[in-house]
C-alpha positions, 0 to 999 in steps of 0.5 A, a space after each residue: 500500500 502506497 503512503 499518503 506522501 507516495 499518493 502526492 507526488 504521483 498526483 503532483 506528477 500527473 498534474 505537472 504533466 497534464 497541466 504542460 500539455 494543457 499549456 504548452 509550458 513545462 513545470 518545476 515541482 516545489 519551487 518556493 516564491 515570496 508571499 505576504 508582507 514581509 514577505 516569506 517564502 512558501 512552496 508551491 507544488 507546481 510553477 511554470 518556469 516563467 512563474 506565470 502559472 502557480 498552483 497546489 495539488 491535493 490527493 484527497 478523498 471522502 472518508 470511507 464512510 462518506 462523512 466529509 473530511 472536514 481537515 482536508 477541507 481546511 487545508 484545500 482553503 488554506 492553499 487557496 489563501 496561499 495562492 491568492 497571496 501572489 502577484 495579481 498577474 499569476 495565473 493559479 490554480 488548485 489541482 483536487 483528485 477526482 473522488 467521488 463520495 461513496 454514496 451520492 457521487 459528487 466529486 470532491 472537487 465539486 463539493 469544494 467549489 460549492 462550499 467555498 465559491 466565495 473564497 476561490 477568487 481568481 484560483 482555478 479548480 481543477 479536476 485530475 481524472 483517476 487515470 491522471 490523464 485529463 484535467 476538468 475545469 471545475 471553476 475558471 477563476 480568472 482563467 476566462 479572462 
């Protein structure tokens, strides 16, 4: 059984790879910027190498039972606050593990962007299919612009 480290990396992986075909740009992984005032450095998951495109990854799921994992939630929007706190000409992004609940079948990703619509701004959601092969869009952000 793979760990919850393990199950990161391979999504940052995937992402990084979707996320270059998508673009046309290739990414580095763990790259940190300055954030805040002062600023202080914080580790992104992905950046172009240009650092027009800045973004997280998250590899969670439903708890088995299907209650909602309220931790995993926190910490989607604390990455969120972290995204919003880069220049206002990045382009970021959250890239969420497609999951399904185990009962109704809505996508964690989905989930998140109903609850928090307020407090995405400018941050992309995306969707990264089970295969890590597709990214789905599940809020633009200023991405349509």
């Amino acid at each position: 059984m793979r760990s919850n480290v393990e199950k990161g990396k391979e999504l940052q992986k995937r992402s990084r790879d979707a996320l270059s075909r998508l673009l046309g740009v290739p990414f580095e992984m763990e790259v940190a910027l300055p954030i805040g005032n002062p600023p202080k450095r914080h580790t992104f998951d992905l950046v172009s190498l240009d650092h027009r495109y800045v973004g997280e990854t998250k590899a969670f799921t439903w708890t088995v039972s299907g209650n909602i994992p309220s931790a995993k939630i926190t910490t989607l929007r604390e990455a969120v606050q972290y995204l919003q706190m880069l220049p206002v000409q990045t382009k970021t992004f959250l890239v969420i593990k497609r999951d399904l609940h185990p009962r109704n079948n809505e996508a964690l990703a989905d989930y998140f962007v109903r609850l928090n619509s307020h407090l995405l701004g400018p941050v992309a959601i995306f969707e990264l299919s089970e295969d890590g092969t597709a990214l789905r869009t599940v809020q633009s952000g200023s991405w349509a612009a």
